[in-house]
N, CA, C and O atoms as CSV, one atom per row, in Angstrom:
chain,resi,resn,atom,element,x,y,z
A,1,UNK,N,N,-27.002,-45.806,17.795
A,1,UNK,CA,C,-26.903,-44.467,17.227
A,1,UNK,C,C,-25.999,-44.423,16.011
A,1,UNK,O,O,-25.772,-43.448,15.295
A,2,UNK,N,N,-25.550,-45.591,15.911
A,2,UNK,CA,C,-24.804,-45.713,14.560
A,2,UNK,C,C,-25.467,-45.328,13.119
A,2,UNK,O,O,-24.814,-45.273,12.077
A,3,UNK,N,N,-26.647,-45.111,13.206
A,3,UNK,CA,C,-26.921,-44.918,11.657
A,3,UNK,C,C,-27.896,-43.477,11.844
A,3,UNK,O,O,-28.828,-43.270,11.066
A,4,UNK,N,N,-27.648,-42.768,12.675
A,4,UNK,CA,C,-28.094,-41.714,12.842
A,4,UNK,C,C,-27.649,-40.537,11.929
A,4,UNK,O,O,-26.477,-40.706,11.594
A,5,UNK,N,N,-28.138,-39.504,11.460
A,5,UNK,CA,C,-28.043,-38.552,10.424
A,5,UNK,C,C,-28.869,-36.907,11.314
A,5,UNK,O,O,-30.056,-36.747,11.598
A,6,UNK,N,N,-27.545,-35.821,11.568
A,6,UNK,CA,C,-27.550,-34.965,11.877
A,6,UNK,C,C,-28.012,-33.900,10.454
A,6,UNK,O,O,-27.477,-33.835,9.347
A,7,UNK,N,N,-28.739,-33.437,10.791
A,7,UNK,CA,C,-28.869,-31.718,9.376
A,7,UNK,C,C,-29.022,-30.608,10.287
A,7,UNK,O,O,-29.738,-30.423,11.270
A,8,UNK,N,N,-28.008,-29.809,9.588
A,8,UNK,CA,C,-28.278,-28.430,10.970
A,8,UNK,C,C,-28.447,-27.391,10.111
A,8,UNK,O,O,-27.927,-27.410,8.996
A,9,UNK,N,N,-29.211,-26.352,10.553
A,9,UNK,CA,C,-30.129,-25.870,9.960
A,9,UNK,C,C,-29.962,-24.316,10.364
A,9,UNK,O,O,-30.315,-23.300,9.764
A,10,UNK,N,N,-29.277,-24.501,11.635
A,10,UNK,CA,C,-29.396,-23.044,12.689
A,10,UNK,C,C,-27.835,-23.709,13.602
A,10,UNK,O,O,-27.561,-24.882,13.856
A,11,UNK,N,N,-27.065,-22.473,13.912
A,11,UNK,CA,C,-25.697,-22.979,14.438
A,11,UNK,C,C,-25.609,-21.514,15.422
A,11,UNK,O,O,-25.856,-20.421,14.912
A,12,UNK,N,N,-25.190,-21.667,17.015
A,12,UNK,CA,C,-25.335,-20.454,17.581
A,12,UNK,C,C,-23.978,-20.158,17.658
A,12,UNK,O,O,-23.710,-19.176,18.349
A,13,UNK,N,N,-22.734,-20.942,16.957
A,13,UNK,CA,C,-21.447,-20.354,16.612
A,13,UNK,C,C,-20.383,-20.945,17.770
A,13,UNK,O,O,-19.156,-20.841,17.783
A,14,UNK,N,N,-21.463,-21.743,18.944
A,14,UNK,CA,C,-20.848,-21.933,20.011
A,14,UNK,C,C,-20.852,-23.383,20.239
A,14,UNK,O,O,-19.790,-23.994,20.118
A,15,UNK,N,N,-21.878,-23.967,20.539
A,15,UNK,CA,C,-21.972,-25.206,20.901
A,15,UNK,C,C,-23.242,-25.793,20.010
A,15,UNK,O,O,-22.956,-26.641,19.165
A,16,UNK,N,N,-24.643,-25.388,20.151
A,16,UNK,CA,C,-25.555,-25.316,20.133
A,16,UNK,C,C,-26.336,-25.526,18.799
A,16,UNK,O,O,-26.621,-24.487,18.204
A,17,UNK,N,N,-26.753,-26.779,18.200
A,17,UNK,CA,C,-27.499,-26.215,16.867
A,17,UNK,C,C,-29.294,-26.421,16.834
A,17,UNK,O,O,-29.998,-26.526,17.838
A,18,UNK,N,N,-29.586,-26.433,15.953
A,18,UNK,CA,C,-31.158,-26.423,15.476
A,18,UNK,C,C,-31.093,-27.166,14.278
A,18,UNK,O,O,-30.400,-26.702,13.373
A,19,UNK,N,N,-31.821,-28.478,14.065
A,19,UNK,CA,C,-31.838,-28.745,12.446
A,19,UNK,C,C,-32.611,-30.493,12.335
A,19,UNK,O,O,-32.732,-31.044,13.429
A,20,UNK,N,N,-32.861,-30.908,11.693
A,20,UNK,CA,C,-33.037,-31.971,11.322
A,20,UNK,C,C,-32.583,-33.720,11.882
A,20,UNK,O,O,-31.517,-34.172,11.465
A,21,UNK,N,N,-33.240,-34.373,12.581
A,21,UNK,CA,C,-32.175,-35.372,13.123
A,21,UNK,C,C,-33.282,-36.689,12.516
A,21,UNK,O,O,-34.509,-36.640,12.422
A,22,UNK,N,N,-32.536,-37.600,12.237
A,22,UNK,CA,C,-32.924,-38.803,11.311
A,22,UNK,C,C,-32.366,-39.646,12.540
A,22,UNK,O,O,-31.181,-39.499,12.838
A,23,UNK,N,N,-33.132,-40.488,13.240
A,23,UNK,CA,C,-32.815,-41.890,14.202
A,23,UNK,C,C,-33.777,-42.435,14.377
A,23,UNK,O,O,-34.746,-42.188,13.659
A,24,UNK,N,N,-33.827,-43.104,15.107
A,24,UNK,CA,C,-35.471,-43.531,15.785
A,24,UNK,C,C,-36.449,-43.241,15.176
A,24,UNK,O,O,-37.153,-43.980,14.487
A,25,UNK,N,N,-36.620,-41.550,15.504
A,25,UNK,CA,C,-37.624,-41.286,15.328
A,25,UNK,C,C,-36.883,-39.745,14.136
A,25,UNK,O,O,-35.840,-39.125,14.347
A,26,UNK,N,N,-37.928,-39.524,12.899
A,26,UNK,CA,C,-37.521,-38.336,12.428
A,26,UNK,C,C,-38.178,-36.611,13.259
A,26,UNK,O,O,-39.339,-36.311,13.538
A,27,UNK,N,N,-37.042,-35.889,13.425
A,27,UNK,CA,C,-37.525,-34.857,14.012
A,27,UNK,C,C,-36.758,-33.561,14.004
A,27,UNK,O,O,-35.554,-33.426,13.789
A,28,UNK,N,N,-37.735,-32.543,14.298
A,28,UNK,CA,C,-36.428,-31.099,14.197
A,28,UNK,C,C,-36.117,-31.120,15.580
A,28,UNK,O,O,-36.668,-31.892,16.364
A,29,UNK,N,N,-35.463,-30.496,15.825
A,29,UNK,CA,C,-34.756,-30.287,17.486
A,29,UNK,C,C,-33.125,-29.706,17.169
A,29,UNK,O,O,-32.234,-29.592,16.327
A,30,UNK,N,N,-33.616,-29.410,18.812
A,30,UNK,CA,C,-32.099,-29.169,19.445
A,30,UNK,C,C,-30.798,-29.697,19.786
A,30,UNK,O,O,-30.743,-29.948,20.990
A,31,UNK,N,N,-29.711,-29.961,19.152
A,31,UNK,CA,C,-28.426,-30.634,19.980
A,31,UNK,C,C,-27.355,-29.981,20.126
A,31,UNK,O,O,-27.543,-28.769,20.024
A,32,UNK,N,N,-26.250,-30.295,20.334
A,32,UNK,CA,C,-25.199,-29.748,20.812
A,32,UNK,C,C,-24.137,-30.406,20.429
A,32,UNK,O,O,-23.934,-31.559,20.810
A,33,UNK,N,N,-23.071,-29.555,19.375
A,33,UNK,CA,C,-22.285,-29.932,19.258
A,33,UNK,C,C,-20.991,-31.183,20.005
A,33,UNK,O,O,-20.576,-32.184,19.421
A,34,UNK,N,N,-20.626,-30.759,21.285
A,34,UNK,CA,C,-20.214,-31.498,22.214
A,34,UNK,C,C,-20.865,-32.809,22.463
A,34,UNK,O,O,-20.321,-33.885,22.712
A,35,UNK,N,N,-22.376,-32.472,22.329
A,35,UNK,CA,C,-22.894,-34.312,22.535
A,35,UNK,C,C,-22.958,-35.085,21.449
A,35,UNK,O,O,-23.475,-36.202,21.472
A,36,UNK,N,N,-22.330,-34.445,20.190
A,36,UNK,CA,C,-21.782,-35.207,18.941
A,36,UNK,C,C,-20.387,-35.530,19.236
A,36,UNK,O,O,-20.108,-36.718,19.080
A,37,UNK,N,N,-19.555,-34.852,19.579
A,37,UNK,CA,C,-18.509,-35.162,19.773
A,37,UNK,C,C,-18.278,-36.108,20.643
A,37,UNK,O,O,-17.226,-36.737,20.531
A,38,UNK,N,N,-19.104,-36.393,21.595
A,38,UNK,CA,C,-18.706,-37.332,22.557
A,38,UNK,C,C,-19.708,-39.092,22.346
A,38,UNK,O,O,-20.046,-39.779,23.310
A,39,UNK,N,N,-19.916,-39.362,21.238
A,39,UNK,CA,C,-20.504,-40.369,20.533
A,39,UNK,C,C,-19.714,-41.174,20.426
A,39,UNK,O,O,-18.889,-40.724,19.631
A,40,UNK,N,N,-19.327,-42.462,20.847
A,40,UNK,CA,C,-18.699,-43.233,20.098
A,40,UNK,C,C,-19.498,-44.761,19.705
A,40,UNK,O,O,-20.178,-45.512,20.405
A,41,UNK,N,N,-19.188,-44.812,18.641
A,41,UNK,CA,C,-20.010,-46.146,18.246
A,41,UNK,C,C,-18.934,-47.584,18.553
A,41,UNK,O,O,-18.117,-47.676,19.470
A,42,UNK,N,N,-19.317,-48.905,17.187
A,42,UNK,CA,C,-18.911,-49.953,17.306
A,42,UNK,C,C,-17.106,-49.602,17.026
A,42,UNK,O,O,-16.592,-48.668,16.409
A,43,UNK,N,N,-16.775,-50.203,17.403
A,43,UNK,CA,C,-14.865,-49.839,17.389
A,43,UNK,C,C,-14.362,-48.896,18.065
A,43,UNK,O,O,-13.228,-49.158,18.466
A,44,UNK,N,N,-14.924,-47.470,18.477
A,44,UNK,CA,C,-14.756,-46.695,18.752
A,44,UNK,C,C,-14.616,-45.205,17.861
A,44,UNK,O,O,-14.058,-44.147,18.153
A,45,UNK,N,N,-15.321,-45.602,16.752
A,45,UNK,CA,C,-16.178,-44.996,16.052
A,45,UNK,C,C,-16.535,-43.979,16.335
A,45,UNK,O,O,-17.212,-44.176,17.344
A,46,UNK,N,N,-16.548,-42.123,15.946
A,46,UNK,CA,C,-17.071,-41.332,16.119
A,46,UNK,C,C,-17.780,-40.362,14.986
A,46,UNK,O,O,-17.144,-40.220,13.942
A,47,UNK,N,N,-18.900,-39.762,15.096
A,47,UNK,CA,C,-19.585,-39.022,14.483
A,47,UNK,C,C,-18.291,-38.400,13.127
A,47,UNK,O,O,-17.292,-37.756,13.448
A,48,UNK,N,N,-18.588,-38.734,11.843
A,48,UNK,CA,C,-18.259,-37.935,10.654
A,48,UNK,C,C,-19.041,-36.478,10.458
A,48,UNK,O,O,-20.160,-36.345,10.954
A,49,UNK,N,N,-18.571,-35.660,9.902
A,49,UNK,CA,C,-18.616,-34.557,8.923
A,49,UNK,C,C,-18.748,-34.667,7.727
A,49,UNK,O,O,-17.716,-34.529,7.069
A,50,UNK,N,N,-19.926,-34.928,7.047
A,50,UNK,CA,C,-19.724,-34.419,5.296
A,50,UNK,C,C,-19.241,-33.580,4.925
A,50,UNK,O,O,-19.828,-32.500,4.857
A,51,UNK,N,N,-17.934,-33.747,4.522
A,51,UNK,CA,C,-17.449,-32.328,3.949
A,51,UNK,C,C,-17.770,-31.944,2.843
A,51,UNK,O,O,-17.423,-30.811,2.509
A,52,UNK,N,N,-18.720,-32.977,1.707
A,52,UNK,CA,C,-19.274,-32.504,0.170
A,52,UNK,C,C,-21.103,-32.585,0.231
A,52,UNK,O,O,-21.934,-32.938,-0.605
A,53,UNK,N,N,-21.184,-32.206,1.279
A,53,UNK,CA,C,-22.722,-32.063,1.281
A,53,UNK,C,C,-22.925,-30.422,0.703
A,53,UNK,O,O,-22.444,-29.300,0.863
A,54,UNK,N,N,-24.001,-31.148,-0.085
A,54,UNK,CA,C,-24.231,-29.644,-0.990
A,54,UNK,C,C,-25.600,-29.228,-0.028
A,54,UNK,O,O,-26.551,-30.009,-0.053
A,55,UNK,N,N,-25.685,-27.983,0.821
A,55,UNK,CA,C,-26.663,-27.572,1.235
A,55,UNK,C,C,-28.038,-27.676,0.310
A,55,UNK,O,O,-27.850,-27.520,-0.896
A,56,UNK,N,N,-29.617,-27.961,0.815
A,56,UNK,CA,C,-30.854,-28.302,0.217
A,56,UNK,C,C,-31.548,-28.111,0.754
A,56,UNK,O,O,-31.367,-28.697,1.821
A,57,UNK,N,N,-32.702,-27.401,0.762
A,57,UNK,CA,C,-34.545,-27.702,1.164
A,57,UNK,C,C,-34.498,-28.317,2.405
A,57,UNK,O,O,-33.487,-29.020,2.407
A,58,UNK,N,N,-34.978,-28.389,3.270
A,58,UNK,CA,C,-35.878,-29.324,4.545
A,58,UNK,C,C,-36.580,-30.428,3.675
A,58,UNK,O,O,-36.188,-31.594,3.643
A,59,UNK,N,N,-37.706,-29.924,2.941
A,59,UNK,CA,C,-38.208,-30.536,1.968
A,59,UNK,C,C,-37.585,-31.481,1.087
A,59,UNK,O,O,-38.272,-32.406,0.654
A,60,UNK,N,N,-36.356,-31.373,0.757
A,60,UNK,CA,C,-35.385,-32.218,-0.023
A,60,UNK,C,C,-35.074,-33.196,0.591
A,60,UNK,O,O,-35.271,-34.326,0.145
A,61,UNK,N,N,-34.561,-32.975,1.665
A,61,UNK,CA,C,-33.754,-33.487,3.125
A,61,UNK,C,C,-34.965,-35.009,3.546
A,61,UNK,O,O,-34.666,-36.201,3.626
A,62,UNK,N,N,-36.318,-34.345,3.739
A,62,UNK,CA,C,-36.623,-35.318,3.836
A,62,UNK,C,C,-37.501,-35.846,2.930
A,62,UNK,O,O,-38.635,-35.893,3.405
A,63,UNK,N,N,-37.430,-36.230,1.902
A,63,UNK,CA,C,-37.415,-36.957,0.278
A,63,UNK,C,C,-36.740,-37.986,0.779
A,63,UNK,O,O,-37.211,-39.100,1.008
A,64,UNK,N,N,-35.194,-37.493,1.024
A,64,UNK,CA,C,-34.541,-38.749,1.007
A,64,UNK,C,C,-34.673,-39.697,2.337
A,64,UNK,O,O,-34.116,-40.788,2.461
A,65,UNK,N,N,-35.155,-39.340,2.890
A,65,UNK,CA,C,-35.575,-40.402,4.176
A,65,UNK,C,C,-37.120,-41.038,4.135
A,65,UNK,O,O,-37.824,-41.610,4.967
A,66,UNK,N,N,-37.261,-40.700,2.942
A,66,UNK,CA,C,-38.725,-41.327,3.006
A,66,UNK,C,C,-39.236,-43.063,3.312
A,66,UNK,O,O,-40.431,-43.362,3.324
């Protein structure tokens, strides 16, 4: 799950989002904040935040995963 890429799209303010997920497989869906948080990768590694992501398109979004 290390090279996985979250886009959220819809946020219910609580736990809960809606948006874009790049892994495996590309798809829209449901996750949950908390089951990001509780990710840890190689080292002990956990899920980043872009803090300079300039909001874009769905359409844009996936351009770049082409």
């Amino acid at each position: 799950m290390t090279d996985w890429t979250w886009y959220v799209t819809e946020f219910d303010g609580k736990d809960l989002f809606f948006g874009y997920v790049v892994g495996d497989y590309r798809e829209l869906g449901y996750f949950r904040l908390s089951e990001l948080a509780g990710i840890e990768g190689p080292y002990g590694l956990g899920v980043e935040r872009d803090l300079y992501f300039d909001p874009q398109p769905l359409s844009e979004i996936k351009k770049l995963h082409e």
